[in-house]
MARBA-3410 file (N, C-alpha, C, O; in Angstrom, 1 decimal):
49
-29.0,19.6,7.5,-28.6,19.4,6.1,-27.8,18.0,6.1,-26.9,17.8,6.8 ~ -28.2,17.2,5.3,-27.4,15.8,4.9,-26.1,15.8,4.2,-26.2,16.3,3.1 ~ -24.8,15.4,4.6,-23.7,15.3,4.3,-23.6,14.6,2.9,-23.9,13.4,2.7 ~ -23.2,15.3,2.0,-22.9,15.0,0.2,-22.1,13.4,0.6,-21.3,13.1,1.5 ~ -22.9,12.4,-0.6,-22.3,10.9,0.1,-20.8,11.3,-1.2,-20.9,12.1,-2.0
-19.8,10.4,-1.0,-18.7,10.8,-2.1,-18.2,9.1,-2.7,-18.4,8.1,-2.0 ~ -17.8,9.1,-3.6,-17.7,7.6,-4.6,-16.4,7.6,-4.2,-15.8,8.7,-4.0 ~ -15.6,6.4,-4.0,-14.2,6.1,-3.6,-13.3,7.5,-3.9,-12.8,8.4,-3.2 ~ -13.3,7.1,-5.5,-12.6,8.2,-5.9,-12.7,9.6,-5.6,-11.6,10.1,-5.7 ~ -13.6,10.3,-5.3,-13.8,11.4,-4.8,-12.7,11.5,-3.6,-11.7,12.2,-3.6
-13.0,10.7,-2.8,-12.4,10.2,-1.3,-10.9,10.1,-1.6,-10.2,10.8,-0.8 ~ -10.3,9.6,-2.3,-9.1,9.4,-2.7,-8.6,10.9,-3.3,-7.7,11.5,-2.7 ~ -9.0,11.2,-4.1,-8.7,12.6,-4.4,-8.8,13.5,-3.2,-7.7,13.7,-2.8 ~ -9.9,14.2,-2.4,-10.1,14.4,-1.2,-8.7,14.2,-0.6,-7.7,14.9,-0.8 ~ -8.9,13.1,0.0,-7.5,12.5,0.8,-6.1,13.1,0.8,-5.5,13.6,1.7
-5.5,12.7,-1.2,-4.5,13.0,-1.7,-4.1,14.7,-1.5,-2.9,15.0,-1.3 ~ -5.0,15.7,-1.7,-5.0,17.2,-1.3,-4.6,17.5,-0.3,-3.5,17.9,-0.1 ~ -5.6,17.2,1.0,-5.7,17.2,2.2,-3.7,16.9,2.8,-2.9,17.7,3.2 ~ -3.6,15.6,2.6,-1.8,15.0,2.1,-0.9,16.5,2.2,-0.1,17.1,3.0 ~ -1.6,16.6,0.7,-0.5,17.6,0.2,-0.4,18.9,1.3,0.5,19.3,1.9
-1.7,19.2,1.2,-1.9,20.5,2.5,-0.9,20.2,3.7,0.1,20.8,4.1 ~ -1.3,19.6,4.0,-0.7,18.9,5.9,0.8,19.2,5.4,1.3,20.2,5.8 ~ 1.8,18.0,4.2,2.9,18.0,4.1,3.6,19.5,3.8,4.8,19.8,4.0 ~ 2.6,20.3,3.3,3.6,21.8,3.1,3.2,22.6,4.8,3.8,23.4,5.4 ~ 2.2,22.1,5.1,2.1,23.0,6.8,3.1,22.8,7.6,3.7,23.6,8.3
3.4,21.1,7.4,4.6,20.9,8.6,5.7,21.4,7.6,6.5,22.0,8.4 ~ 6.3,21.5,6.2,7.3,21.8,5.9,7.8,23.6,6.3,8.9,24.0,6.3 ~ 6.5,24.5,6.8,6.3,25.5,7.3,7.1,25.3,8.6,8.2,25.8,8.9 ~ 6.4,24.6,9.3,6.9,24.6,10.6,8.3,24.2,10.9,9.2,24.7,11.6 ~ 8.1,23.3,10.1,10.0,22.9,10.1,10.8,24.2,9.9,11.8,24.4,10.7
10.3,25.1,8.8,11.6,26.5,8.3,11.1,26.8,9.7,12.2,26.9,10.3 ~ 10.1,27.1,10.5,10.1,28.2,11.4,11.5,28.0,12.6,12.4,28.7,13.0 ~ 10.8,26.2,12.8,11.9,25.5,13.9,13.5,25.7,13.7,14.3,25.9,14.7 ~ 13.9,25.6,12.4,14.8,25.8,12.2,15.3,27.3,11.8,16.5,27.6,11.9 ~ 14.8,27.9,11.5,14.9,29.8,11.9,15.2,30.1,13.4,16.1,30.7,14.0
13.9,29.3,13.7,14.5,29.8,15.6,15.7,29.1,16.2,16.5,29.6,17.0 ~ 15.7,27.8,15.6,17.3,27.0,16.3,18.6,27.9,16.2,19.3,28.3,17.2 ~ 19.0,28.3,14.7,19.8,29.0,14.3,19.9,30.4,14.6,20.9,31.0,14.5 ~ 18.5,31.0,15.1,18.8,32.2,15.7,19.1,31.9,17.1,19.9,32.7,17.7 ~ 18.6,30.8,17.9,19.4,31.1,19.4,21.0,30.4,19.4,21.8,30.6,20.3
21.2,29.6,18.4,22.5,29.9,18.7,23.1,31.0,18.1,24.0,31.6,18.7 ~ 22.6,31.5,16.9,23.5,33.0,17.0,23.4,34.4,18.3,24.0,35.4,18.5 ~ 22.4,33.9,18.8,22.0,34.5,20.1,23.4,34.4,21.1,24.2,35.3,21.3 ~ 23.4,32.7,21.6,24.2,31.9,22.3,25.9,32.4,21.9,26.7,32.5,22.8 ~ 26.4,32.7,20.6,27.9,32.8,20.4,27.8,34.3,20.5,28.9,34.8,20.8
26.8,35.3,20.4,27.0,36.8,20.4,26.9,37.2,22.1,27.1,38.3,22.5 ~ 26.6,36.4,22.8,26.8,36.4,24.2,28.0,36.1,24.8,28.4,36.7,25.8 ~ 28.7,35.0,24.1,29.9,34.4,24.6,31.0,35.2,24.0,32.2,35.0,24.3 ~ 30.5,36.2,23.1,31.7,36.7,22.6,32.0,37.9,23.3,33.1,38.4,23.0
END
């Protein structure tokens, strides 16, 4: 099957979504990273205590 050709704008819109998707996946990843940081140190002071 031949790949649909797309006019700039298509492409640019395309693009701009794609953007948005990626920017909320990593803002995902970020809460996870930061969920886990803050749980090993509450890990880390409930050990020390």
């Amino acid at each position: 099957m031949r790949p649909k050709y797309q006019n700039f704008e298509e492409l640019v819109k395309q693009n701009k979504q794609e953007l948005l998707e990626d920017e909320q996946k990593i803002k995902q990843i970020e809460q996870r990273l930061d969920k886990k940081a803050t749980k090993q140190k509450t890990d880390k002071i409930n050990q020390l205590s």
